[in-house]
PDB file of N, CA, C, O and CB in Angstrom:
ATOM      1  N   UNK A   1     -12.291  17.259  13.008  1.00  0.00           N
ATOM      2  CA  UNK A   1     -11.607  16.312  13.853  1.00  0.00           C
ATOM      3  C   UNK A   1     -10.478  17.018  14.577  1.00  0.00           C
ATOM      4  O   UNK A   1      -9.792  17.799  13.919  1.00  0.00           O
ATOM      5  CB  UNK A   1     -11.082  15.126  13.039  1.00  0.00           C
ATOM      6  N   UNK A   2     -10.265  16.866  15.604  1.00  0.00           N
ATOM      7  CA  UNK A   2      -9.142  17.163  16.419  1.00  0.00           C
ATOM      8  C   UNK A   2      -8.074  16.353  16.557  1.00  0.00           C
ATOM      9  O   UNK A   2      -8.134  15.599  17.529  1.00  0.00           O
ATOM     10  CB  UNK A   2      -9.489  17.355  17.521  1.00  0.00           C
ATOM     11  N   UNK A   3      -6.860  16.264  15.697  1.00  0.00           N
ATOM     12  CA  UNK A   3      -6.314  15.341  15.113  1.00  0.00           C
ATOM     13  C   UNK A   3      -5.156  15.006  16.275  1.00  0.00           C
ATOM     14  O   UNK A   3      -4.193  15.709  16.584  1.00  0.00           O
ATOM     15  CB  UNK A   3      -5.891  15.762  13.637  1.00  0.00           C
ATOM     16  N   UNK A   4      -5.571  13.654  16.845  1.00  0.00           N
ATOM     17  CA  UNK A   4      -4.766  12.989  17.877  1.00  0.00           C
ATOM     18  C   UNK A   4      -3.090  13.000  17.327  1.00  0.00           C
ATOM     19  O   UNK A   4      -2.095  13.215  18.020  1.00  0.00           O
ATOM     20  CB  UNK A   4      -5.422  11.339  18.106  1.00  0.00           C
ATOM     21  N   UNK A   5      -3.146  12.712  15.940  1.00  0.00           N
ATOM     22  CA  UNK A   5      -2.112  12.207  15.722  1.00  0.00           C
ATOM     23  C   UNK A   5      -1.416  13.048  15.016  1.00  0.00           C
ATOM     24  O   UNK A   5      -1.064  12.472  13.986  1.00  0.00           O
ATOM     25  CB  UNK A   5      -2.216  11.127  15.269  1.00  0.00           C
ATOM     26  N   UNK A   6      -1.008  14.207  15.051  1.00  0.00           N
ATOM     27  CA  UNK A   6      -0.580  15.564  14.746  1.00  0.00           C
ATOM     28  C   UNK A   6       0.663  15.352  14.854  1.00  0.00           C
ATOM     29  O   UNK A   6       1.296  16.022  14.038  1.00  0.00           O
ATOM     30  CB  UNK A   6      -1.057  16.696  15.551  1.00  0.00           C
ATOM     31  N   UNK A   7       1.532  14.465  15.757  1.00  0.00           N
ATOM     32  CA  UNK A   7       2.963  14.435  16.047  1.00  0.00           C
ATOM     33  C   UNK A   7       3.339  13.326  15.100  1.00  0.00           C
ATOM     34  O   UNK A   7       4.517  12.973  15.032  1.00  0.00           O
ATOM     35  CB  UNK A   7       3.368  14.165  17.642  1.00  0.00           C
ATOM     36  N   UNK A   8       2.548  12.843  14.475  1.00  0.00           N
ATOM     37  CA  UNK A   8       3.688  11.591  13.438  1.00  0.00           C
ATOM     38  C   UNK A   8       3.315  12.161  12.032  1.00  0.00           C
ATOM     39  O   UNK A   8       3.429  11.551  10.969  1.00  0.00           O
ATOM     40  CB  UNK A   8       3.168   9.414  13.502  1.00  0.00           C
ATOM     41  N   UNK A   9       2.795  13.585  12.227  1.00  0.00           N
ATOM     42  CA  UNK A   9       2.614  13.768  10.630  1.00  0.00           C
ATOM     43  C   UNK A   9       3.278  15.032  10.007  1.00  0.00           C
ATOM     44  O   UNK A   9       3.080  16.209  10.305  1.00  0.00           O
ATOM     45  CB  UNK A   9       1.042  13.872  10.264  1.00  0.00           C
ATOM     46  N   UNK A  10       3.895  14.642   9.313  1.00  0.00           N
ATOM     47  CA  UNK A  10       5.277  15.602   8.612  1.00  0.00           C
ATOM     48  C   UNK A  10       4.054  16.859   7.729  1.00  0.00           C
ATOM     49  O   UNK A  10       3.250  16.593   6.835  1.00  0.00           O
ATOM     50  CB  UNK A  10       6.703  14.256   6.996  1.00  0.00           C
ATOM     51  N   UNK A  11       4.411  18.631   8.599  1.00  0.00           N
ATOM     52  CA  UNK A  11       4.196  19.496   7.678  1.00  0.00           C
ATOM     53  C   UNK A  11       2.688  19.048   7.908  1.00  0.00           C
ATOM     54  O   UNK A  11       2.225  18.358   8.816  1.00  0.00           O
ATOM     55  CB  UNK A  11       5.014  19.391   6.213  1.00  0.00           C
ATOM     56  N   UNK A  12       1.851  19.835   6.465  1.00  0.00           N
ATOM     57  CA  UNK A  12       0.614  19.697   6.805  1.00  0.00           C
ATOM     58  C   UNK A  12      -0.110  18.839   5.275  1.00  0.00           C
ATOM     59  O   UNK A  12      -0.954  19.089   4.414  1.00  0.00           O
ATOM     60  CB  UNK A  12       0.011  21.328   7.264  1.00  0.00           C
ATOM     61  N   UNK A  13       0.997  17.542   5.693  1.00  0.00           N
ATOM     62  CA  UNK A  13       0.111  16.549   4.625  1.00  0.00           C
ATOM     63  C   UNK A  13      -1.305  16.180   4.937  1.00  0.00           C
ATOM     64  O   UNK A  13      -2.011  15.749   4.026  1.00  0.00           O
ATOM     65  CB  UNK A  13       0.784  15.143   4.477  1.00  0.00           C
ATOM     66  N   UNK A  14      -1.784  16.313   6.161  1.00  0.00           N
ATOM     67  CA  UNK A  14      -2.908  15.564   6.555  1.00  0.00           C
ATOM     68  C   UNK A  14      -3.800  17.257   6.918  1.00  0.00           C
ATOM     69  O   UNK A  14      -2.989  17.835   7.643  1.00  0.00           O
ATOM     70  CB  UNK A  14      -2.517  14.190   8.079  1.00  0.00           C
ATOM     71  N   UNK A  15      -4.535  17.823   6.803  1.00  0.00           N
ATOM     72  CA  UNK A  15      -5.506  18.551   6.982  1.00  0.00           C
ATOM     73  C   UNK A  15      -6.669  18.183   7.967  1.00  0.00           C
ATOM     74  O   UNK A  15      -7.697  17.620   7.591  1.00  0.00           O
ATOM     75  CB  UNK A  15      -5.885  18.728   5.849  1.00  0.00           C
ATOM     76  N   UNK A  16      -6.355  18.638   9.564  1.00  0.00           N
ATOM     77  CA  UNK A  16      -7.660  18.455  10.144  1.00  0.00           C
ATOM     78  C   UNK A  16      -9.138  18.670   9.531  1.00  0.00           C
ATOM     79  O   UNK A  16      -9.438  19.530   8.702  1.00  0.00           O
ATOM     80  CB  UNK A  16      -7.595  19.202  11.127  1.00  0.00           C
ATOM     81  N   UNK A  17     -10.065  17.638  10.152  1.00  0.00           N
ATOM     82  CA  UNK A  17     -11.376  17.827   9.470  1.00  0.00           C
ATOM     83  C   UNK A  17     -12.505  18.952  10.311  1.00  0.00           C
ATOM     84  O   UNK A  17     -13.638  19.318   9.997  1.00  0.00           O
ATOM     85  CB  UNK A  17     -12.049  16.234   9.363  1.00  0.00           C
ATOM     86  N   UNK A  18     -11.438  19.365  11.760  1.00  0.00           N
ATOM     87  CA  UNK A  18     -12.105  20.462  12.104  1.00  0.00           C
ATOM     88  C   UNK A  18     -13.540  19.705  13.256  1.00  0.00           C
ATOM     89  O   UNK A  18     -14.207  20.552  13.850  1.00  0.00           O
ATOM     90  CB  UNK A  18     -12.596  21.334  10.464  1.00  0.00           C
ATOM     91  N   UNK A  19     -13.844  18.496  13.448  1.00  0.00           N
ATOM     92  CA  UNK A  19     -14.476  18.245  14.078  1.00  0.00           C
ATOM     93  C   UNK A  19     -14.292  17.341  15.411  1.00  0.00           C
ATOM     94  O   UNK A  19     -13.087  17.459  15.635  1.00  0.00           O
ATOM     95  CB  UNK A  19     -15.071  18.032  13.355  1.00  0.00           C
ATOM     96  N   UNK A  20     -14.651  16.783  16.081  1.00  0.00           N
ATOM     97  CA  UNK A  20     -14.579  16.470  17.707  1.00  0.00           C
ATOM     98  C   UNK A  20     -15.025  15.264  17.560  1.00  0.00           C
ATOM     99  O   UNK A  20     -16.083  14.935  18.095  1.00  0.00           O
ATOM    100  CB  UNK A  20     -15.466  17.360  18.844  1.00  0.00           C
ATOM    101  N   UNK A  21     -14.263  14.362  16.774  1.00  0.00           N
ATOM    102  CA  UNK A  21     -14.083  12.922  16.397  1.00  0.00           C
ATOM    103  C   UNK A  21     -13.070  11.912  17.456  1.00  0.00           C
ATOM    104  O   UNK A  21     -11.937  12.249  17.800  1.00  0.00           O
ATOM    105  CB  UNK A  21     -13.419  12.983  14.867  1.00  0.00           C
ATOM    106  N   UNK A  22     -13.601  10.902  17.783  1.00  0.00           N
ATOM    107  CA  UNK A  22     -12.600  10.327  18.504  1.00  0.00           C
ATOM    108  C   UNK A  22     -12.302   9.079  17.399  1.00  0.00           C
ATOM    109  O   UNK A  22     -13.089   8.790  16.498  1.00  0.00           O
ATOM    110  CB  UNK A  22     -13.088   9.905  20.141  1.00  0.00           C
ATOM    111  N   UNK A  23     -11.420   8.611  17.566  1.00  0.00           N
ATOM    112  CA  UNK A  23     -10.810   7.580  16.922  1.00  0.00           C
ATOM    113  C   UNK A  23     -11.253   6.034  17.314  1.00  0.00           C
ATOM    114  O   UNK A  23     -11.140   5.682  18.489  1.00  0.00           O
ATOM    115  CB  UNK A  23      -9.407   7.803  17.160  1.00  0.00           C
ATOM    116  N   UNK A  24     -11.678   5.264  16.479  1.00  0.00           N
ATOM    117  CA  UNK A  24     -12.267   3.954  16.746  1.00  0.00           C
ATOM    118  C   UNK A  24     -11.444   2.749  16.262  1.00  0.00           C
ATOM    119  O   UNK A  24     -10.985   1.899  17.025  1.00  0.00           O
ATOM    120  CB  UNK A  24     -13.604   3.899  16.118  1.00  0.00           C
ATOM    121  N   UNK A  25     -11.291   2.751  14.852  1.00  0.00           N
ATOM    122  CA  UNK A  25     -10.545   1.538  14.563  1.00  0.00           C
ATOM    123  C   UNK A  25      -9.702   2.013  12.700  1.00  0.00           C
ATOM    124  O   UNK A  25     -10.144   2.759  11.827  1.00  0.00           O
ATOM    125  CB  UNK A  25     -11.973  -0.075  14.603  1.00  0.00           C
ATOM    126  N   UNK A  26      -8.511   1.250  12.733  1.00  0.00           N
ATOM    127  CA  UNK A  26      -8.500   0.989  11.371  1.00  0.00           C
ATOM    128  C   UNK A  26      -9.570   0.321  10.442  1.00  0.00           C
ATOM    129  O   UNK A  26     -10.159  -0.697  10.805  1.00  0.00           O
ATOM    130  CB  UNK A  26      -7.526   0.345  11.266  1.00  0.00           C
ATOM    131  N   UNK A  27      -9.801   0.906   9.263  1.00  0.00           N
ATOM    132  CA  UNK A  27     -10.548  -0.957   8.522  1.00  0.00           C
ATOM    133  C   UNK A  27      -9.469  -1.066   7.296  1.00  0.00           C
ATOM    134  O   UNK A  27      -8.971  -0.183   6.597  1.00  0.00           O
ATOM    135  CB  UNK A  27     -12.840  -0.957   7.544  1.00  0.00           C
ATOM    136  N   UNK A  28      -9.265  -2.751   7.303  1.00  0.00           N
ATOM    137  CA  UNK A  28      -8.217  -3.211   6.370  1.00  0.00           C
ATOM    138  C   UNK A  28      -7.018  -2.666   5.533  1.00  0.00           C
ATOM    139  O   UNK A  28      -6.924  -2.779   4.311  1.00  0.00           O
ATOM    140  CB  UNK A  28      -8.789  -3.627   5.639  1.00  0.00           C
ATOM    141  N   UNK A  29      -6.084  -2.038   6.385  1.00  0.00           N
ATOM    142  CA  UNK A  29      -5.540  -1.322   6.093  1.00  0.00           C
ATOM    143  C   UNK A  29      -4.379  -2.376   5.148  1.00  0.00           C
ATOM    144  O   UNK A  29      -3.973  -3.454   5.581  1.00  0.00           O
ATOM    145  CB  UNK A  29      -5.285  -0.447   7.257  1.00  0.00           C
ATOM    146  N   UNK A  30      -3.979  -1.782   3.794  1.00  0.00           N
ATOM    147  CA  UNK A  30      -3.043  -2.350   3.242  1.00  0.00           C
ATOM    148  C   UNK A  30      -1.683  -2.040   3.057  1.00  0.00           C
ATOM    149  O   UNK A  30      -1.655  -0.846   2.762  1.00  0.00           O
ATOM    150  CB  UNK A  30      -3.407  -2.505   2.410  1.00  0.00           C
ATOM    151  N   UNK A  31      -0.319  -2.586   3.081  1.00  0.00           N
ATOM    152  CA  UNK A  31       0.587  -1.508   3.167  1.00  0.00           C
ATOM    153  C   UNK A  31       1.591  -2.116   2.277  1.00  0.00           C
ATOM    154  O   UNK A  31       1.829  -3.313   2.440  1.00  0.00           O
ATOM    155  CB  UNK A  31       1.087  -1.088   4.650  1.00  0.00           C
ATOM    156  N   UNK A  32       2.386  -1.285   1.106  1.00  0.00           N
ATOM    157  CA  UNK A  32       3.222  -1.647   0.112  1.00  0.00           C
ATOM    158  C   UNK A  32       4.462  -1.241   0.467  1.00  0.00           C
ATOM    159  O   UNK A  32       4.457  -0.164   1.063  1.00  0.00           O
ATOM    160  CB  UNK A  32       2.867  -1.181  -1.104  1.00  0.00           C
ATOM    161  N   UNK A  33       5.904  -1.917   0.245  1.00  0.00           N
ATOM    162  CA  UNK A  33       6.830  -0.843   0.667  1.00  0.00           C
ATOM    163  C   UNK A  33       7.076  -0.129  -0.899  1.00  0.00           C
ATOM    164  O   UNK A  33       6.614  -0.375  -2.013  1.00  0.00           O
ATOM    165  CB  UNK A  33       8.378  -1.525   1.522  1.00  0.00           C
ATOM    166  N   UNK A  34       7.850   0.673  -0.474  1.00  0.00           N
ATOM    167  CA  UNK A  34       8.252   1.978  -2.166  1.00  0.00           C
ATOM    168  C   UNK A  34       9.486   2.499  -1.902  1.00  0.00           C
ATOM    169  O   UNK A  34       9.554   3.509  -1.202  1.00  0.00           O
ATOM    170  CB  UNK A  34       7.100   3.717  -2.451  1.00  0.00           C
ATOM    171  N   UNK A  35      10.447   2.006  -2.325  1.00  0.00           N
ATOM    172  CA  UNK A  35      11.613   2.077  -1.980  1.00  0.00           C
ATOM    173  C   UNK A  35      12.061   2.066  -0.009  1.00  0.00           C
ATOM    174  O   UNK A  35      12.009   1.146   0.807  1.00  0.00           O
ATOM    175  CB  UNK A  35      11.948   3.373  -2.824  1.00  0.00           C
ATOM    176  N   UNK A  36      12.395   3.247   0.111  1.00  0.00           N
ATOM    177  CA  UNK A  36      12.072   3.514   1.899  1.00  0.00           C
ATOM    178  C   UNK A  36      10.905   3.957   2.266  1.00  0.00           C
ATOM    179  O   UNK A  36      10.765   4.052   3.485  1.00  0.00           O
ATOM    180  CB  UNK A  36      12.924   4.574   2.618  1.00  0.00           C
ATOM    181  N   UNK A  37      10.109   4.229   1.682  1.00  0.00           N
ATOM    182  CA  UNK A  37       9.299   4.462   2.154  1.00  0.00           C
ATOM    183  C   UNK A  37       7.974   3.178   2.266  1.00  0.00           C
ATOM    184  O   UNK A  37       8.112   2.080   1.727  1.00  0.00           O
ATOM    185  CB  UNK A  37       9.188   5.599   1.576  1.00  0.00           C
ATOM    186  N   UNK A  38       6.863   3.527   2.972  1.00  0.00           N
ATOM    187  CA  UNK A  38       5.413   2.275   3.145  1.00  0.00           C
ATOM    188  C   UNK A  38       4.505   3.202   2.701  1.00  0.00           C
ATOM    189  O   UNK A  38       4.256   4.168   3.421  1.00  0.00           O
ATOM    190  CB  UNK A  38       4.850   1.529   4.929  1.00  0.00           C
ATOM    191  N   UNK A  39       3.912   3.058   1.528  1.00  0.00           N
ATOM    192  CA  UNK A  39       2.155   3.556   1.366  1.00  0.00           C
ATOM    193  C   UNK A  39       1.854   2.325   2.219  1.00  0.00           C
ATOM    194  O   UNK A  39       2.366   1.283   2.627  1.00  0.00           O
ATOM    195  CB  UNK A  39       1.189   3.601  -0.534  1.00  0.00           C
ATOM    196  N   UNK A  40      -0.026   3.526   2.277  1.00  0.00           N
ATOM    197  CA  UNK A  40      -0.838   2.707   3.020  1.00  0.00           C
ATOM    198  C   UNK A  40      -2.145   3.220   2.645  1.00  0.00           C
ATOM    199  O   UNK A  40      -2.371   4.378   2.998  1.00  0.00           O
ATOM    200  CB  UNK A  40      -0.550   2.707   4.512  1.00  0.00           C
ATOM    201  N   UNK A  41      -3.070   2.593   1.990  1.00  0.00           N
ATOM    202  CA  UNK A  41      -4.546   2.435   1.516  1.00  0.00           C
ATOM    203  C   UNK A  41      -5.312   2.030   2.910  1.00  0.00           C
ATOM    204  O   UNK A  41      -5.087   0.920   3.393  1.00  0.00           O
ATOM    205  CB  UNK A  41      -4.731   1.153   0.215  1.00  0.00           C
ATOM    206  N   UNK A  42      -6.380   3.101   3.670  1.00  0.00           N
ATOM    207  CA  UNK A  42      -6.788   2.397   4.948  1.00  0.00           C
ATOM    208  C   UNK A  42      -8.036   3.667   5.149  1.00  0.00           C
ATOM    209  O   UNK A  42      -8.054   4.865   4.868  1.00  0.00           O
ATOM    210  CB  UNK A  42      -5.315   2.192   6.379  1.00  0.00           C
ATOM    211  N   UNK A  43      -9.062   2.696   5.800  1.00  0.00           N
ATOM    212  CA  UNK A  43      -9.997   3.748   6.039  1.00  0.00           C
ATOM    213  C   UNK A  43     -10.054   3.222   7.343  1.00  0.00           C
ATOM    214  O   UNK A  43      -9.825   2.088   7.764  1.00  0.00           O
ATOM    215  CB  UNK A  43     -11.370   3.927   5.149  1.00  0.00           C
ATOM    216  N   UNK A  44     -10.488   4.522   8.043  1.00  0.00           N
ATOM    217  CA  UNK A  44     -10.749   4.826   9.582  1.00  0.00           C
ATOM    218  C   UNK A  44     -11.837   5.207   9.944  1.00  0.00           C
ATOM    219  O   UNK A  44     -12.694   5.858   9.346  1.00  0.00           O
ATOM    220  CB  UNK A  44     -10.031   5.713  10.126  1.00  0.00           C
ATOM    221  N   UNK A  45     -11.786   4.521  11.608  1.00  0.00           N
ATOM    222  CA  UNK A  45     -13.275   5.159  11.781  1.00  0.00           C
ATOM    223  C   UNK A  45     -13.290   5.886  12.662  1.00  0.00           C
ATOM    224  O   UNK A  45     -12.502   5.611  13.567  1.00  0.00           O
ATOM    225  CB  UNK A  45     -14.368   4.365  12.029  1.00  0.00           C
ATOM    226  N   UNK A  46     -14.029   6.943  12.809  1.00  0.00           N
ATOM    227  CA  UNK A  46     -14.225   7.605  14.209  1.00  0.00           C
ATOM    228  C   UNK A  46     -15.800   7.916  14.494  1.00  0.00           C
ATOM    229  O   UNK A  46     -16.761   8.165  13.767  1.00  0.00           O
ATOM    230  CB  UNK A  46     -13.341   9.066  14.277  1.00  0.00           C
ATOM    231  N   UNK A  47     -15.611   7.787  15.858  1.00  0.00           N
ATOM    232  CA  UNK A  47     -16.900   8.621  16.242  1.00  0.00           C
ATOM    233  C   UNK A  47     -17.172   9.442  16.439  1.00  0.00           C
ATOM    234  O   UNK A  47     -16.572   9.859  17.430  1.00  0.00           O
ATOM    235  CB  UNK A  47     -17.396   8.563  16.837  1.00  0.00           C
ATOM    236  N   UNK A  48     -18.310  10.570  15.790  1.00  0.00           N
ATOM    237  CA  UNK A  48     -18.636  12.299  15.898  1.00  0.00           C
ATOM    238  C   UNK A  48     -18.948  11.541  17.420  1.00  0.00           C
ATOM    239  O   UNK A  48     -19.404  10.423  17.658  1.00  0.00           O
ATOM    240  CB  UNK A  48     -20.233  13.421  14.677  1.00  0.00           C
ATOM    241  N   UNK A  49     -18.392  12.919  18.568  1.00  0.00           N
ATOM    242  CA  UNK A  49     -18.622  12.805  19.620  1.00  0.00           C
ATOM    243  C   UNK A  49     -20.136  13.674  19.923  1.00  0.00           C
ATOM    244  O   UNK A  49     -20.828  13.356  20.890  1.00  0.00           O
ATOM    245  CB  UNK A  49     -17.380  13.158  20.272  1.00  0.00           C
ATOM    246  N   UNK A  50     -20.568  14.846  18.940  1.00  0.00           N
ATOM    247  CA  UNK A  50     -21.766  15.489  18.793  1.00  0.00           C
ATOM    248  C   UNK A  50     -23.058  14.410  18.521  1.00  0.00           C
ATOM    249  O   UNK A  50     -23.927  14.091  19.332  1.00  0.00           O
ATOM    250  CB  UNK A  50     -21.554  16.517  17.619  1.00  0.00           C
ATOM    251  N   UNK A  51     -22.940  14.075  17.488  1.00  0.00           N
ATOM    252  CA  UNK A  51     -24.141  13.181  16.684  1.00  0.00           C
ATOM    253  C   UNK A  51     -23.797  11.533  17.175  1.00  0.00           C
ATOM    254  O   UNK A  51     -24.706  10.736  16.944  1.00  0.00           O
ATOM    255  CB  UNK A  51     -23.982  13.382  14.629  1.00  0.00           C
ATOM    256  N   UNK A  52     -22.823  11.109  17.686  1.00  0.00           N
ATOM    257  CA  UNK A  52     -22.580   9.792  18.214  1.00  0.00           C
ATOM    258  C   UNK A  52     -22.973   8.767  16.884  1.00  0.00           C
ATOM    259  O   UNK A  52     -23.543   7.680  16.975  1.00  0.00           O
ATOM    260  CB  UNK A  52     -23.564   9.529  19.681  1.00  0.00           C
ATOM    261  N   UNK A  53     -22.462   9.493  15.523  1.00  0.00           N
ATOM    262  CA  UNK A  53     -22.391   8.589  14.110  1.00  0.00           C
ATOM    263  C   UNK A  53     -21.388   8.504  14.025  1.00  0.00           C
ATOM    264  O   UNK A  53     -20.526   9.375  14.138  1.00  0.00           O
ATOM    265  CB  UNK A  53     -22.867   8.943  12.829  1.00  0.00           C
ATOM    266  N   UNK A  54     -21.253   6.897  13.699  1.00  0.00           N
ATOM    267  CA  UNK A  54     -20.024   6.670  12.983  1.00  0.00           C
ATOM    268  C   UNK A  54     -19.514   7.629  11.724  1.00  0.00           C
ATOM    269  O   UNK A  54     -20.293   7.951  10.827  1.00  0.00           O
ATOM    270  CB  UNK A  54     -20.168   5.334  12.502  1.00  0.00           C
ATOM    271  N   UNK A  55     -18.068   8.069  11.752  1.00  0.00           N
ATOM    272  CA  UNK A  55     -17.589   8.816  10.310  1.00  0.00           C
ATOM    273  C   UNK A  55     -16.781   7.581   9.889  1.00  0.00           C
ATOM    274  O   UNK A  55     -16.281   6.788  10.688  1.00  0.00           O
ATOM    275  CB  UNK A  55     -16.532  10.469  10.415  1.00  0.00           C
ATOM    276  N   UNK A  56     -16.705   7.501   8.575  1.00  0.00           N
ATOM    277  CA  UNK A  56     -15.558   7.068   7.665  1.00  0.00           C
ATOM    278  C   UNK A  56     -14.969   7.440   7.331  1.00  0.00           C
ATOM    279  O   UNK A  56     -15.438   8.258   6.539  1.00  0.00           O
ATOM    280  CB  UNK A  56     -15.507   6.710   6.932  1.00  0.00           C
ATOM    281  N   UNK A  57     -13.239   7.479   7.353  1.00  0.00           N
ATOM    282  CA  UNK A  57     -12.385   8.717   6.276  1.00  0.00           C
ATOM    283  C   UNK A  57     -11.449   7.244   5.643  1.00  0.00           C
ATOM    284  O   UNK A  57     -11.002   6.242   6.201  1.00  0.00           O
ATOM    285  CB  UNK A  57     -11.025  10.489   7.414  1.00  0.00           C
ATOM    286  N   UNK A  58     -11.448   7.652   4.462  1.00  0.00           N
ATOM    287  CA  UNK A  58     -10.601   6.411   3.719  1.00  0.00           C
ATOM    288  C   UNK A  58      -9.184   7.630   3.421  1.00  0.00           C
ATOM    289  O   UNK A  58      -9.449   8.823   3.273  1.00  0.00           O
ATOM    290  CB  UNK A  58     -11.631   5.513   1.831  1.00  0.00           C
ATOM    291  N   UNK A  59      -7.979   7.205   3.377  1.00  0.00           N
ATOM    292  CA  UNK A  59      -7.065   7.957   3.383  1.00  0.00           C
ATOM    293  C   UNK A  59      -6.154   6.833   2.344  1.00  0.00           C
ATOM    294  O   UNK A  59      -6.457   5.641   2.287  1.00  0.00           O
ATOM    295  CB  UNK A  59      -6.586   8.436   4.947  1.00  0.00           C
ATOM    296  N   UNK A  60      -4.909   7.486   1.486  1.00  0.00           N
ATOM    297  CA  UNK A  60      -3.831   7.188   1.292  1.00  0.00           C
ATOM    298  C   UNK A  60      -2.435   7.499   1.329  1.00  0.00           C
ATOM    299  O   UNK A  60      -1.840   7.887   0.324  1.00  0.00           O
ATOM    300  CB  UNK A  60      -4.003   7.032   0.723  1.00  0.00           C
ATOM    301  N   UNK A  61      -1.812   7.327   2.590  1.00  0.00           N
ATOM    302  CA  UNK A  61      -0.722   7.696   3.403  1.00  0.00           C
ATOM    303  C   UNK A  61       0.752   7.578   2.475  1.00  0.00           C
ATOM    304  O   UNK A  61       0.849   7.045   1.370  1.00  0.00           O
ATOM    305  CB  UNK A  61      -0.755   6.680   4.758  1.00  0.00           C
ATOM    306  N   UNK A  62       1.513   8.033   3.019  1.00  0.00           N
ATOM    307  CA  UNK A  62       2.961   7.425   2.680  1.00  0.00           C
ATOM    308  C   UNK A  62       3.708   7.500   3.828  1.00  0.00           C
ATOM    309  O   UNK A  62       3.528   8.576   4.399  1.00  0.00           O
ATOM    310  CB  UNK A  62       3.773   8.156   1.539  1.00  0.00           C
ATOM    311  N   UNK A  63       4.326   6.912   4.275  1.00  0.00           N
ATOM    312  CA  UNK A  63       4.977   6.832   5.543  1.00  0.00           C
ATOM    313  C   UNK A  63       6.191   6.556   5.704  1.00  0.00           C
ATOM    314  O   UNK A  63       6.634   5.569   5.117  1.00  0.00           O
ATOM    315  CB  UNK A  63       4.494   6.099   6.222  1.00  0.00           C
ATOM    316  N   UNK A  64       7.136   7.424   6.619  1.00  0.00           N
ATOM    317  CA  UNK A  64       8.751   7.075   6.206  1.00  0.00           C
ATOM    318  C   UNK A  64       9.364   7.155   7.352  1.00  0.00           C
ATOM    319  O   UNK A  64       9.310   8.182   8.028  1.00  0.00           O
ATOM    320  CB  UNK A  64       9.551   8.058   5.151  1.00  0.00           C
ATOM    321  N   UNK A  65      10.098   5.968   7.759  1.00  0.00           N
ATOM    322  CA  UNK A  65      10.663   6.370   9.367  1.00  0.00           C
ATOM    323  C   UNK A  65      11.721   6.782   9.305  1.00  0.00           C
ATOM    324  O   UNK A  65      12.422   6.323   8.404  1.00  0.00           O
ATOM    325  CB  UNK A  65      10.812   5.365  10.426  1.00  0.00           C
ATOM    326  N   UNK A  66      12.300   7.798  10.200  1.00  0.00           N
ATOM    327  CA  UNK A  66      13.550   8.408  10.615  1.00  0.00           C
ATOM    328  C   UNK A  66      13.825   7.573  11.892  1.00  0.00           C
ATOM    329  O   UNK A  66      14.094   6.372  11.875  1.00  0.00           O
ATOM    330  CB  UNK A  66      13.454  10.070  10.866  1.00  0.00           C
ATOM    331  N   UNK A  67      13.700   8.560  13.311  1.00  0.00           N
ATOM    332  CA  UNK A  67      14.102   8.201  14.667  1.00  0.00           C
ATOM    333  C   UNK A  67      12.246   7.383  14.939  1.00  0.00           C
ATOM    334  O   UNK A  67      11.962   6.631  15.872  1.00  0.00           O
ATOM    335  CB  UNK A  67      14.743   9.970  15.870  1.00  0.00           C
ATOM    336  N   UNK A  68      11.536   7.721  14.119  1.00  0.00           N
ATOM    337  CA  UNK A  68      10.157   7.174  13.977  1.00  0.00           C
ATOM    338  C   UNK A  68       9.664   7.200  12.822  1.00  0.00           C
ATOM    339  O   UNK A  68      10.336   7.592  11.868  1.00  0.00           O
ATOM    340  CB  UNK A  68       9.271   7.738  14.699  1.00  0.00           C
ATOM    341  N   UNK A  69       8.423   6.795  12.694  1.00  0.00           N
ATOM    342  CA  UNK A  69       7.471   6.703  11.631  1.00  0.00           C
ATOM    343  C   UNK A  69       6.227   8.100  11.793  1.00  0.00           C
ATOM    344  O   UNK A  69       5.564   8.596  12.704  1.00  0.00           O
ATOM    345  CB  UNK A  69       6.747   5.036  11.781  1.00  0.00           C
ATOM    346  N   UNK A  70       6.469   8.373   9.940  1.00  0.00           N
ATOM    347  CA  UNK A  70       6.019   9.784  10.060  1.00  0.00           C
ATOM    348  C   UNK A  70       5.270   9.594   8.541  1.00  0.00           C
ATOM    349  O   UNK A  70       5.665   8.992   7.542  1.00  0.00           O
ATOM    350  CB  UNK A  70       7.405  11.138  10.284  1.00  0.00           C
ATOM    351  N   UNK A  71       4.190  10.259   8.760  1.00  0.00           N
ATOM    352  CA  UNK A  71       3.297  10.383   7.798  1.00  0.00           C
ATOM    353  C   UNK A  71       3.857  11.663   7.046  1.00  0.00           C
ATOM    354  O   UNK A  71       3.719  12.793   7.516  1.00  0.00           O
ATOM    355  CB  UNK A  71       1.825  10.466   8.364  1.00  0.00           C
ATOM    356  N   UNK A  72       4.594  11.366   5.665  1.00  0.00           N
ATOM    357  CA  UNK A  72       5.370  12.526   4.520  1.00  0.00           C
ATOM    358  C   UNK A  72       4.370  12.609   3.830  1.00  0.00           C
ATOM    359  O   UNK A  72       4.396  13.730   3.322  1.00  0.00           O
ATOM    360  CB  UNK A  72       6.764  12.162   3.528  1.00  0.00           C
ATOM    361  N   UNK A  73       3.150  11.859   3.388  1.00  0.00           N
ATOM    362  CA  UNK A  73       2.563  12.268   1.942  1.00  0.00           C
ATOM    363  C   UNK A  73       1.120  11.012   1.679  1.00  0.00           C
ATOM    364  O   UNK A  73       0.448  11.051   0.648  1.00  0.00           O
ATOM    365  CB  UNK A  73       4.131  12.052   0.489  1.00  0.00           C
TER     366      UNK A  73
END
């Protein structure tokens, strides 16, 4: 994946998947707060732009805003 969202993510918590995915939708993303910070339980979808299959990546975020909101962990 060629990761659109490279600028809200702190350091290299998130590891590109290296493929040419475009981004489609959240699915049911849930979000807890934890002191200052928001986890978030959420799977995403994208589309391989090669094979035109849907991918699934289910992820669990932590997210903490400063001057923005930034994916720490």
């Amino acid at each position: 994946m060629i990761w659109r969202f490279a600028y809200y993510v702190s350091g290299n918590v998130i590891e590109p998947i290296g493929r040419d995915y475009l981004y489609s939708e959240l699915v049911n993303p849930i979000f807890t707060k934890d002191g200052d910070n928001v986890k978030v339980k959420v799977a995403v979808k994208f589309l391989d732009n090669q094979t035109k299959a849907t991918q699934v990546s289910q992820y669990e975020l932590v997210l903490h805003k400063d001057s923005n909101w930034k994916i720490v962990g």
